[in-house]
N, C-alpha and C positions, 0 to 999 in steps of 0.2 A: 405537793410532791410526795410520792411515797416513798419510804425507806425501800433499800436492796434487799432482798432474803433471799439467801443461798445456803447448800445444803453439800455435805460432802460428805461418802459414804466408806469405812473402811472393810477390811478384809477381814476382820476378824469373825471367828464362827456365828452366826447371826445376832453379831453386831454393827450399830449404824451410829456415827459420831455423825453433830448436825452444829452448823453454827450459823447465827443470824445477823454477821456482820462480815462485807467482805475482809474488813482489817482484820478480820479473825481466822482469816483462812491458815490451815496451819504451813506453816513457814521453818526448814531448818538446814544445818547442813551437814546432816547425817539422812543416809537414805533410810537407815533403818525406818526414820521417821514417818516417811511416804509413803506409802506402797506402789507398786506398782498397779497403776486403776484396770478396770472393767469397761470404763466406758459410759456406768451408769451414776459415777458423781457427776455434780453438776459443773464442774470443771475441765469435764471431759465428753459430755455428753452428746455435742457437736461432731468430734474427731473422729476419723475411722480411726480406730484403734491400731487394726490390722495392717496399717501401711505404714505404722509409726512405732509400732511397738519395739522394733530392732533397738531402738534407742531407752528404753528400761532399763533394762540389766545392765550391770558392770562388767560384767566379763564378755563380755562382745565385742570390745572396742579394740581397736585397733593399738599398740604399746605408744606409738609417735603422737603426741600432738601434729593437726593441722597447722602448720609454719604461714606466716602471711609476708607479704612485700609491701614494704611501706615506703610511698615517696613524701619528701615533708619538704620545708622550709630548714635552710641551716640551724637556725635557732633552736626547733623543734629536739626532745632530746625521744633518742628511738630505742629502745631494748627490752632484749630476753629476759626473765627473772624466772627462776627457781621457785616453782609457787608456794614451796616449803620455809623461802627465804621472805616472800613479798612481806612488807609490810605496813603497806598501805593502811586505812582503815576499809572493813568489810561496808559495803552498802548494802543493807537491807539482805534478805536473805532466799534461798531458793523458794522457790510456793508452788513448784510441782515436780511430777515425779522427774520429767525431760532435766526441770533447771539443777538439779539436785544429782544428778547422776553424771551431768557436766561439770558441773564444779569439783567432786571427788574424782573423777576421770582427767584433768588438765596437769598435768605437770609442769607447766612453765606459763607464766602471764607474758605476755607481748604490749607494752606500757609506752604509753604514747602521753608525753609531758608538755606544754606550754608553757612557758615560764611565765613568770610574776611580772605583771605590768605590761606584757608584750604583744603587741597587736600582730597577728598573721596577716603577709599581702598576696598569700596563696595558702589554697585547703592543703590539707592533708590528706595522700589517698591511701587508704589502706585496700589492698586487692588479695583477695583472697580466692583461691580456683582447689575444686575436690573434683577428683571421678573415682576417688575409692568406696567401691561395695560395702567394704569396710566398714560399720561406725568406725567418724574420727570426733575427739572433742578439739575444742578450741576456747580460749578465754581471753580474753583484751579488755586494758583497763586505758580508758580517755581523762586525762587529767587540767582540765583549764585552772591554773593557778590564779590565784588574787588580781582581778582587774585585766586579766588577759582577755583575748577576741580572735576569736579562730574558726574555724570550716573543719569540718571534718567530713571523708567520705568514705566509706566501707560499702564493697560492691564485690559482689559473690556470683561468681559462674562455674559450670562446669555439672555433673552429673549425676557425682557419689551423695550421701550419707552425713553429713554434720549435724553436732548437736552443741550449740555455743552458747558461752555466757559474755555477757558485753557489759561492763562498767562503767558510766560516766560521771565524773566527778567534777563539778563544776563551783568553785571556787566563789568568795564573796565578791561583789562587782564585775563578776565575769560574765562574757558573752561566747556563747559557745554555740554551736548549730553542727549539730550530728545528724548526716545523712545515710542510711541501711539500704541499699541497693539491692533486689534477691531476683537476681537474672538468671536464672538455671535453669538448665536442661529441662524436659519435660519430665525427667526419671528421677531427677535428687529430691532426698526428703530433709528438710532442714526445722529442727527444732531452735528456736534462740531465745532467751530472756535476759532483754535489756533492765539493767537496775540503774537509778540514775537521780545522783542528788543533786540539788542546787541552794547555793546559798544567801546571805543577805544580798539585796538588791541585784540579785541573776538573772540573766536573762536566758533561759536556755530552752534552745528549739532540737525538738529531735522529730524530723520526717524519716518514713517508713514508705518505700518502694516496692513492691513485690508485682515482677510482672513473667515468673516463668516456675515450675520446680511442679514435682506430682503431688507432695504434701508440705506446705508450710505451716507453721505453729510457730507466732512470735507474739512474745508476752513483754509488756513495757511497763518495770514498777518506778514509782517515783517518791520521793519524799525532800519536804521542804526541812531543813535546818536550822531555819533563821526567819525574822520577819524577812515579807517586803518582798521576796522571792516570785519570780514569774515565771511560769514553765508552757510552754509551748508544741503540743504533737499535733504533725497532719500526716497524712496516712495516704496511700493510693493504691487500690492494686487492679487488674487486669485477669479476671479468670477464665481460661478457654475450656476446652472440652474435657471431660473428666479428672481435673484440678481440683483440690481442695486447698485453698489460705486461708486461714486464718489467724487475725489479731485479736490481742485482747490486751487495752490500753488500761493503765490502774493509776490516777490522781490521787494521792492523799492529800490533804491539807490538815496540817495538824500546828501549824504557825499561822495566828494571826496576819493578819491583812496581804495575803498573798493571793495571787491572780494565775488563773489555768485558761487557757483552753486550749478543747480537743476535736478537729475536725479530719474525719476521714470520707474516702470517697471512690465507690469498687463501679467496676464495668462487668458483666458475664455475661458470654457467649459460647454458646454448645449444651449438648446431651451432658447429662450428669458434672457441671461445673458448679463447683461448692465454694462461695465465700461466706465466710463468719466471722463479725465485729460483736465484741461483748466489752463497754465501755463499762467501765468502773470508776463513780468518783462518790470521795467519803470526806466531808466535812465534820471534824472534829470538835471537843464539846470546845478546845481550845483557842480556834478558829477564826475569832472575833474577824470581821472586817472581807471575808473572802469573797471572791467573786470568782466565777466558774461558770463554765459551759461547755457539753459536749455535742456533735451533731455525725451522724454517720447519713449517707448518699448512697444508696445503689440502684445504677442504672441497668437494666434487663435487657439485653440487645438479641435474645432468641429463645424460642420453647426450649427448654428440657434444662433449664441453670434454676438456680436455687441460691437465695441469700437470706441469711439468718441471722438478726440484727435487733442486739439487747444492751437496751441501754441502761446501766443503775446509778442512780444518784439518792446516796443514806444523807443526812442533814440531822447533827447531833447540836446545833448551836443555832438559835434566833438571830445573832446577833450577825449578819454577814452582809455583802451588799449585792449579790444576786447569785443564781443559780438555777441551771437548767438544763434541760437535753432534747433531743430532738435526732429522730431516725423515720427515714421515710428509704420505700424503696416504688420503684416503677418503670415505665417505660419511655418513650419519647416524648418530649412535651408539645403536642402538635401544635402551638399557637406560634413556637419557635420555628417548627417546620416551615406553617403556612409563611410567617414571615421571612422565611430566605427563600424558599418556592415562589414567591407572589416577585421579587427579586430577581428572575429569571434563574435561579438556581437549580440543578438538576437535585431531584430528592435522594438520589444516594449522595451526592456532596452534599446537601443539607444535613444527612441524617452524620455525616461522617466531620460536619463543621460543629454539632452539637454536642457530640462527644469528647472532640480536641477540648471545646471553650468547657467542659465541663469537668476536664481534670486539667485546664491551666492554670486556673487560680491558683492551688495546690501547686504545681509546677515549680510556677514561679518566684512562691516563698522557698525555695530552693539555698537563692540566690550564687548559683555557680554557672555562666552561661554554658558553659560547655556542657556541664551535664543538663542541663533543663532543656539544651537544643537534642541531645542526644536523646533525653527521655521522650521526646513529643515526638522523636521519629519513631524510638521505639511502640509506642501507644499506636502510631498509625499503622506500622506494620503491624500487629498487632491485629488491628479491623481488618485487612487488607488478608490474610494469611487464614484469618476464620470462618469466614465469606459472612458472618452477620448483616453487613451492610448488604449483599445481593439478594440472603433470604428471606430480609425483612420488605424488603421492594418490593419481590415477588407474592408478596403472599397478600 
């Protein structure tokens, strides 16, 4: 397996800072720090620039924080905080210019608690809707305390301009499953970086929805705390006609004997539809015992879509007990065809039954029926609304 190398370029008069580890990527929470990019670092070199750059600068933004509505469990405790009063502990810190100019821009955390010991016997839904042109920032901090078990859902509609940071803190012995919903309009442009710790013996799953918006940019950093820790991302998105989404997932392992994996999985369809998955994972010289694997899927359903799929995996320690990745992209797999065709199946239900079973796995690890029923209707309307399944019959 070969080491990651990546490269990031600053603005100073022809000067070029370059680092050969992602864990090195520079990280702070001061903008000065960042600049705002060109497009030609390698952390940005996927992005239009041009449809995302509104969210750079700090003085663009809107004075209000984005307000959310949150339905919970009694138990659950809900509030505003003063992001001058929070004081939590920071997780990890911004690592680009987007997450970095959200965090200085948020005036109040929106703090969603579990308490210690407490099993939830219903998610949490956090909803959140933008149609301001406006940049608006937003910040939310998920708290699973000691041995708790809870659902969480964050689901985004609507048209305008967000750029968020998302917190998860997931407690020793806890089981926690954070679900990011990004249902938008075809015109909002949403930057978000989720940071997200887990600690001894964690279980924590955080799936990644993206099935509507013109530009998405969502960054997922993580870091282990404690042995024994297991972290869990899957991923799904759906890109139509000149969309660009992109993920970009980042595993640390810097704690012996802890367990990751990372499976994502895109659909595009139409002229100029852009999905970009750049999986990052970095096994540390610390590391003893880990075992790791990332895999990203994209399925082609029409000429003129484009996916761009990089997977790194650095390995600083012998001692682990495995470790991989794996990205493939393509189109129909005709053996599947033939076999539900030869079935009496008509080939656009065929072509339309292989793409349901190929983002239900995914789905499924949800585990909220209502939204898992809701996403698969979405996913079909979806084929249904693109004509993919008509043009590819036809042709």
């Amino acid at each position: 397996m070969s080491n990651a190398m990546a490269r990031a370029h600053s603005h100073g008069a022809g000067t070029q800072a370059t680092y050969s580890s992602r864990a090195d990527r520079p990280s702070s929470f001061n903008p000065a720090d960042i600049p705002v990019p060109n497009g030609r670092e390698e952390d940005w070199r996927f992005t239009p620039i041009k449809r995302i750059k509104s969210l750079f600068e700090e003085s663009g933004y809107a004075e209000a924080d984005l307000p959310v509505s949150v339905t919970a469990p009694s138990e659950v405790s809900v509030s505003v905080v003063d992001a001058k009063d929070f004081d939590l502990d920071r997780i990890l810190a911004p690592g680009d210019r987007t997450a970095v100019v959200s965090w200085v821009r948020a005036n109040s955390v929106n703090l969603i608690e579990i308490p210690k010991g407490k099993a939830l016997s219903e998610p949490v839904f956090i909803n959140i809707s933008n149609d301001d042109e406006t940049p608006r920032s937003q910040r939310i901090y998920v708290r699973a305390n000691e041995a708790s078990e809870a659902v969480v859902v964050i689901n985004h509609k609507g048209s305008g301009k967000l750029n968020q940071t998302v917190e998860i803190d997931a407690g020793d012995g806890a089981k926690l499953t954070v679900v990011s919903l990004q249902e938008w309009a075809d015109t909002a442009t949403h930057a978000s970086n989720h940071r997200m710790r887990a600690g001894r013996d964690t279980q924590l799953r955080h799936v990644v929805v993206t099935l509507g918006g013109d530009l998405v940019r969502l960054s997922a950093d993580t870091e282990f705390t404690s042995p024994r820790g297991n972290i869990e991302m899957f991923g799904l998105y759906f890109v139509d006609t000149g969309q660009h989404l992109e993920h970009r997932p980042f595993i640390a392992h810097t704690q012996p004997h802890c367990y990751s994996r990372v499976t994502y999985k895109g659909a595009l369809q139409g002229d100029d539809a852009q999905a970009v998955w750049v999986g990052d994972c970095l096994i540390g010289a610390n590391a003893d015992g880990t075992d790791t694997y990332e895999l990203n899927r994209n399925l082609v359903l029409s000429e003129g879509a484009r996916a761009d799929s990089v997977p790194n995996l650095e390995i600083e320690n012998g001692e682990i007990e495995g470790a991989g990745h794996a990205s493939a992209t393509g189109r129909f797999d005709d053996e599947q065809l033939f076999y539900l065709m030869a079935r009496g199946i008509s080939e656009r239900d065929a072509r339309r039954l292989v793409v349901l079973g190929f983002f239900g796995e995914l789905v499924n690890q949800i585990g909220v029926p209502s939204v898992q029923e809701h996403l698969m209707e979405a996913i079909e309307a979806e084929l249904e609304q693109g004509g993919s399944m008509d043009k590819l019959v036809s042709r």
